[in-house]
N, C-alpha and C positions, 0 to 999 in steps of 0.2 A: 504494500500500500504506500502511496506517495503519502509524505504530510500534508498538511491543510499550511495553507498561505496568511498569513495575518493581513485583515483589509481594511482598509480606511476611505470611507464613504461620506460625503456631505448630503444631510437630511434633504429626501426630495430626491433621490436621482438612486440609480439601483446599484446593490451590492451583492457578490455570491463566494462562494466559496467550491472546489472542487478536488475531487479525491481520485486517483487511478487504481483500480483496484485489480491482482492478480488475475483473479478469477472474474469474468462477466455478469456469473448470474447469483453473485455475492448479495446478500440482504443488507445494508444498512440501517442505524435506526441513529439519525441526527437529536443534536440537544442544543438545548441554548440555558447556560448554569444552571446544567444538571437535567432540567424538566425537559420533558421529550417537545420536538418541535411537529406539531400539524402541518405537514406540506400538501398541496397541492388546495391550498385556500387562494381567497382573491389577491394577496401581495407575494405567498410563501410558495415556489413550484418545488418540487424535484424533477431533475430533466435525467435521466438515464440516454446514455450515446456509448452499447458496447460496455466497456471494463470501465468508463468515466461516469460521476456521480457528480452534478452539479447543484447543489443547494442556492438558489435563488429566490433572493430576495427586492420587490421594486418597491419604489418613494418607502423608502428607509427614514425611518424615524429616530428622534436619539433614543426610545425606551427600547430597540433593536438593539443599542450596543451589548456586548459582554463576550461570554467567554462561549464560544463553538467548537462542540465535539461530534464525530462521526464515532461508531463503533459498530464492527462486523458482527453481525449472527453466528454464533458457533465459533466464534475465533478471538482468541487474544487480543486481536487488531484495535486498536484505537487512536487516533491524534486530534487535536485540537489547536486550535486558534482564536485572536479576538478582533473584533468587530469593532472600531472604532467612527463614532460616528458625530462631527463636525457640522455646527450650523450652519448653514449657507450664508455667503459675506451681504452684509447689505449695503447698499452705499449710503450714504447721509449727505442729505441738501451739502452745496459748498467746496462737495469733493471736489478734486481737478478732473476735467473729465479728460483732461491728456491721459491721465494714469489709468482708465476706466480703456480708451482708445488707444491705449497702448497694449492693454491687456490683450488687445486681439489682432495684434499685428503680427499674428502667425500665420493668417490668411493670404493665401498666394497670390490673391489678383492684387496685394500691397495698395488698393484703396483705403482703408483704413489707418494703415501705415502715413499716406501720404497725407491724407484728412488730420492725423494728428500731430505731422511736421508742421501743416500749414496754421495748425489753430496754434501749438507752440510757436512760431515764427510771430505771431500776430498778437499773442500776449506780452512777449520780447518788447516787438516793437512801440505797444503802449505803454510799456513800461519806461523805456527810453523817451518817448515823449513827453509823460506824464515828470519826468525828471528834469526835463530842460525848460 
């Protein structure tokens, strides 16, 4: 059995965890500290794909964090991990919205990139003005 992954999730956006198991037709039975977890509810699935066991979880909440464990039917096997789960940032009137347009300057058509040169360049420049 492969270990389980320790995951860190921001509330609102999905988190899972996954196990490779020797055997394919391996039983599972997941926890979340300790108590057994209900899968296959409206946020909790288990997905089976083969010898792979994916416990997923969507819009993750912070009462989801703690400590996740898998352990095999009929077998020794066990590992565990934890679930870390981070509010999502919000921004506050006043922010610089450079730093917001900055934030997604990862995007390859570099419009946004270039929208947040020009709005820096244009702050600069009033700034300079407002000085003289």
């Amino acid at each position: 059995m492969r270990k389980l992954a320790p995951v860190k999730a921001t509330a609102g956006e999905a988190a899972a965890f996954e196990i490779e198991l020797s055997k394919g037709d391996a039983s599972a039975r997941w926890r979340r500290d300790g108590a057994e977890i209900g899968v296959d509810q409206d946020r909790v699935r288990l997905r089976i794909d083969g010898k792979v066991q994916r416990l997923e979880i969507a819009d993750v909440r912070t009462s989801d964090a703690g400590e996740y464990s898998c352990a095999i039917d009929g077998a020794d096997a066990a590992c565990s991990a934890r679930l870390e789960v981070e509010e999502p940032k919000v921004w506050e009137a006043g922010e610089s919205t450079v730093g917001l347009l900055n934030s997604f300057s990862f995007l390859r058509s570099g419009h946004l990139r270039r929208k947040a040169r020009r709005h820096r360049r244009r702050r600069l420049q009033e700034g300079c003005q407002n000085r003289g």
